[in-house]
C-alpha positions as CSV (number, residue, x, y, z in Angstrom):
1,X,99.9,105.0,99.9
2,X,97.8,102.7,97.9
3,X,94.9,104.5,95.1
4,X,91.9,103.1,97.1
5,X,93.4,105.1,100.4
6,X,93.3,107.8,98.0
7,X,90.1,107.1,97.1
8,X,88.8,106.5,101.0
9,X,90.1,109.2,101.7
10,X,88.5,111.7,99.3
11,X,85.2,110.4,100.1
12,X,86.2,111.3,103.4
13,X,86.6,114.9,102.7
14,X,83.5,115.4,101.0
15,X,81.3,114.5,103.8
16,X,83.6,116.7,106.4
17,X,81.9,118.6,109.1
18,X,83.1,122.0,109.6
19,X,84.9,122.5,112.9
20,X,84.8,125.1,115.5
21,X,87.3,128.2,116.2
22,X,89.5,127.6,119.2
23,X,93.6,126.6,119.9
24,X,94.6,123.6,119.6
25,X,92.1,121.6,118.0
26,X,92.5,118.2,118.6
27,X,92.3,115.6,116.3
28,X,92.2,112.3,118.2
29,X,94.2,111.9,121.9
30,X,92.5,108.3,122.1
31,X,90.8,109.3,125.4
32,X,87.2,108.3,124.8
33,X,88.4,104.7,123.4
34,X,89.0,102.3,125.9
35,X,92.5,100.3,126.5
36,X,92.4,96.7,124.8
37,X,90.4,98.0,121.9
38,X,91.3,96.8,119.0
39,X,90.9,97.3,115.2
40,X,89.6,100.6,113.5
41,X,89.4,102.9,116.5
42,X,86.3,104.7,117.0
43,X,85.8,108.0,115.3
44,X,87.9,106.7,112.5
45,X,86.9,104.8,109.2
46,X,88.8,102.0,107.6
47,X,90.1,102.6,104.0
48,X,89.2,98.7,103.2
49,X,91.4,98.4,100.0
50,X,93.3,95.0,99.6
51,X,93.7,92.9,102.8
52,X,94.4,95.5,105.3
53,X,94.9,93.7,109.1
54,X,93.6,96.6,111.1
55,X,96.3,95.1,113.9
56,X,95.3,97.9,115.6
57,X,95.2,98.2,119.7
58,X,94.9,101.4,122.3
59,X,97.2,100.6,125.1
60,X,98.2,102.6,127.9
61,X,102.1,104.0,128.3
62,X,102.8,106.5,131.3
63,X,99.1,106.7,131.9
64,X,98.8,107.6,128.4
65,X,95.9,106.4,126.1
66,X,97.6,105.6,122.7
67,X,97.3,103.8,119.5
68,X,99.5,100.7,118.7
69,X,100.3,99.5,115.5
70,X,101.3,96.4,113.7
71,X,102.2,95.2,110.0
72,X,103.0,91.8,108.5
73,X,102.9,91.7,104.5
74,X,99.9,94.4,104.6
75,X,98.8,97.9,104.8
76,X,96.7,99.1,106.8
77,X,95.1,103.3,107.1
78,X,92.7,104.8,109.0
79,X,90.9,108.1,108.5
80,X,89.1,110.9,110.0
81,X,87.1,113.6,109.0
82,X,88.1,116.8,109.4
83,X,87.9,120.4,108.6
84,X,90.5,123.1,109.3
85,X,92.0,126.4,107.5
86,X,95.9,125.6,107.5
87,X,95.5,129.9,107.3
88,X,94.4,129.7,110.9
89,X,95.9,126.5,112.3
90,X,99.2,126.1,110.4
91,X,101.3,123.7,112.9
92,X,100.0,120.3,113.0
93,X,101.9,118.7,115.7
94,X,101.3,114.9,116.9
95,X,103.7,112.0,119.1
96,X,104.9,108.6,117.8
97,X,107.1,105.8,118.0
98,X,108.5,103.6,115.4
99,X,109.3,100.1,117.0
100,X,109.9,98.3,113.9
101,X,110.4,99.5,110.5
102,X,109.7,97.8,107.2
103,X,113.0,95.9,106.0
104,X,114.8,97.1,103.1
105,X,111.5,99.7,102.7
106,X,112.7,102.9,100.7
107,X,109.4,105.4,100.1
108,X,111.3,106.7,96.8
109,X,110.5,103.5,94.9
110,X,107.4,102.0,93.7
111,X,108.6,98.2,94.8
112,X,109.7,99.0,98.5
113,X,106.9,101.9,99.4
114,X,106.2,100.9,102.8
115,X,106.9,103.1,106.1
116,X,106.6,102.4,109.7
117,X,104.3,105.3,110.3
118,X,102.2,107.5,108.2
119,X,100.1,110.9,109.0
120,X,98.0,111.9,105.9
121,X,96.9,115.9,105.4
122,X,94.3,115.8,102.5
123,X,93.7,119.0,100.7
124,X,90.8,117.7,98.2
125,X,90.1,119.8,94.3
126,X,87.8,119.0,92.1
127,X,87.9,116.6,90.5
128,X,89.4,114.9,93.7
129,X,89.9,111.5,92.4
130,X,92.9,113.7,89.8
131,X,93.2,116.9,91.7
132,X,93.3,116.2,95.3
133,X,96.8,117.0,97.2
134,X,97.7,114.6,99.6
135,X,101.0,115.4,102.2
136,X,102.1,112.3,103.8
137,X,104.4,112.8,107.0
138,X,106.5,109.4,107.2
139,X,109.4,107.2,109.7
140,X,111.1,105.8,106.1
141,X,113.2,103.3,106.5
142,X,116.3,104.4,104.1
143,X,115.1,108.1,102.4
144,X,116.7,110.7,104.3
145,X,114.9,112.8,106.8
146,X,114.0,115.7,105.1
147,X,113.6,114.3,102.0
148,X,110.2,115.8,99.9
149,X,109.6,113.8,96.9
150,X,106.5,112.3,94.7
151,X,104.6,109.3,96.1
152,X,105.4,106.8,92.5
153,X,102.6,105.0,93.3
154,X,99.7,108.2,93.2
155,X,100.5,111.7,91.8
156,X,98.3,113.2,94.9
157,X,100.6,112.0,97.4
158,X,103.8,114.1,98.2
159,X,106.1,112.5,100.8
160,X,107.6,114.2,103.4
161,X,110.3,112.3,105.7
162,X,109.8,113.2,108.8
163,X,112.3,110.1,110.3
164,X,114.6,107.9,108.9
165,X,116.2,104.9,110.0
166,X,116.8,102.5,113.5
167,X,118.5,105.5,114.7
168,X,115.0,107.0,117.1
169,X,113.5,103.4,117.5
170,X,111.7,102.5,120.8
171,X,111.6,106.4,121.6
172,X,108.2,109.1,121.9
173,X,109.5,111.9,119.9
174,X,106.7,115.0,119.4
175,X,107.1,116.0,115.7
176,X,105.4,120.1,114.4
177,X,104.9,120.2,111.1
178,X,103.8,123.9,109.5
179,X,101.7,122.4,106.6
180,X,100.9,125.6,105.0
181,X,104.5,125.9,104.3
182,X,104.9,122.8,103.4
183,X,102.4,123.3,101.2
184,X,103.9,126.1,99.5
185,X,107.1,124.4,99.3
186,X,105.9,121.8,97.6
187,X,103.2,123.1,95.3
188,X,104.5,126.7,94.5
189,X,101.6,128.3,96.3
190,X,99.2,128.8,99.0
191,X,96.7,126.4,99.7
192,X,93.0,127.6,98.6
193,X,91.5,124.1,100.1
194,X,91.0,123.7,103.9
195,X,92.4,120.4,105.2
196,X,89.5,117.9,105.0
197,X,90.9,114.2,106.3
198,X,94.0,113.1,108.8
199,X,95.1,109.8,107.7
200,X,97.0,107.3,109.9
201,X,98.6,104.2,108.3
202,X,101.3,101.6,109.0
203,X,102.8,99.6,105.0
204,X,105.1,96.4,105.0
205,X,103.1,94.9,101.7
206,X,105.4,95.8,99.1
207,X,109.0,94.2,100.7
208,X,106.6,91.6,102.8
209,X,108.1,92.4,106.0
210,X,107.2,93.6,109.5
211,X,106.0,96.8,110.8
212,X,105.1,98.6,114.4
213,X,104.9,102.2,115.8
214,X,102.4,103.8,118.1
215,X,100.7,107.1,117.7
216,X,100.2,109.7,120.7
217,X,98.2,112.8,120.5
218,X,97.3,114.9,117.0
219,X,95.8,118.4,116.9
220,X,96.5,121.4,115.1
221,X,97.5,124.7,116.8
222,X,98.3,128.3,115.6
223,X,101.7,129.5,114.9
């Protein structure tokens, strides 16, 4: 994840509205965007660091709105405001496919840090720009699923791989993820911060390859 994601995203945050009670609470299910749309979707922002492509479409599979995504030698993320008590809704559960994953991409390494698919939970502290915790859920290419280590690029992001490998490609698999104990896991406590941005991203610029997964349905639910 590149710094002015980081950055995007923590602007992000701080302008969050706060959202209702209820279960689940959905994040985005691509239903009020039409098919054939393409770029930045709408009710997301672009993070507009480098020379992102946006090769972005919403297409329709089983009747299904979702959201298609392509890299070639670029990275590309996409945000949304958000604002939700991990305390409350702990599982954060969403659907993708990988299609394509970055060649010779491994997420443990500064040089190869590009995944097929990325979901972003941003926890933002003050000062966020240093402080701000940052879980990315990622499709790696070689790090084994399972694997929770440091982003070397930013200190804020900690990498969780959710899917590794060819092995799932060209298949909808529905993924749960409890972030506050993921959190805990990986910080050594509970999280103070509500979750204030969902990040969505797709990264082939650091081995210059080829990239493409789509992303279903996100939303948080209780326990």
């Amino acid at each position: 994840m590149r710094r002015g994601t980081i950055a995007a995203v923590v602007l992000l945050a701080a302008a969050s509205a706060v959202w209702g009670q209820g279960a689940p609470l959905v994040v985005e299910d691509w239903s009020k965007t039409p098919v054939g749309q393409k770029g930045v979707p709408a009710g997301w922002k672009a993070q507009n660091w480098g020379s992102p492509s946006y090769d972005f479409e919403i297409v329709s599979e089983d009747s299904t709105r979702v959201l298609n995504m392509k890299s070639n030698g670029d990275s590309s993320t996409i945000n949304k405001e958000i604002k939700v008590d991990c305390k409350d809704y702990q599982i954060l559960q969403w659907k993708w496919k990988a299609v394509e994953l970055p060649k010779g991409a491994d997420a443990r390494k500064k040089a190869t840090d590009d995944e097929a698919a990325q979901i972003y939970v941003t926890f933002p502290r003050f000062p966020s720009a240093v402080r701000s915790r940052i879980i990315g859920y990622i499709w790696d290419t070689t790090a084994p699923a399972g694997s929770i280590f440091k982003s070397q690029k930013t200190g804020l992001v900690t990498y969780v791989v959710v899917r590794s490998g060819e092995a799932d490609l060209n298949k909808w698999l529905t993924e749960s993820r409890n972030v506050c104990q993921d959190y805990k896991k990986i910080y050594g406590e509970e999280p103070e911060e509500k979750m204030e941005a969902i990040s969505i991203g797709i990264d082939s610029d650091d081995t210059r390859s080829r990239a493409g997964a789509y992303v279903g349905e996100i939303f948080f639910r209780k326990s």
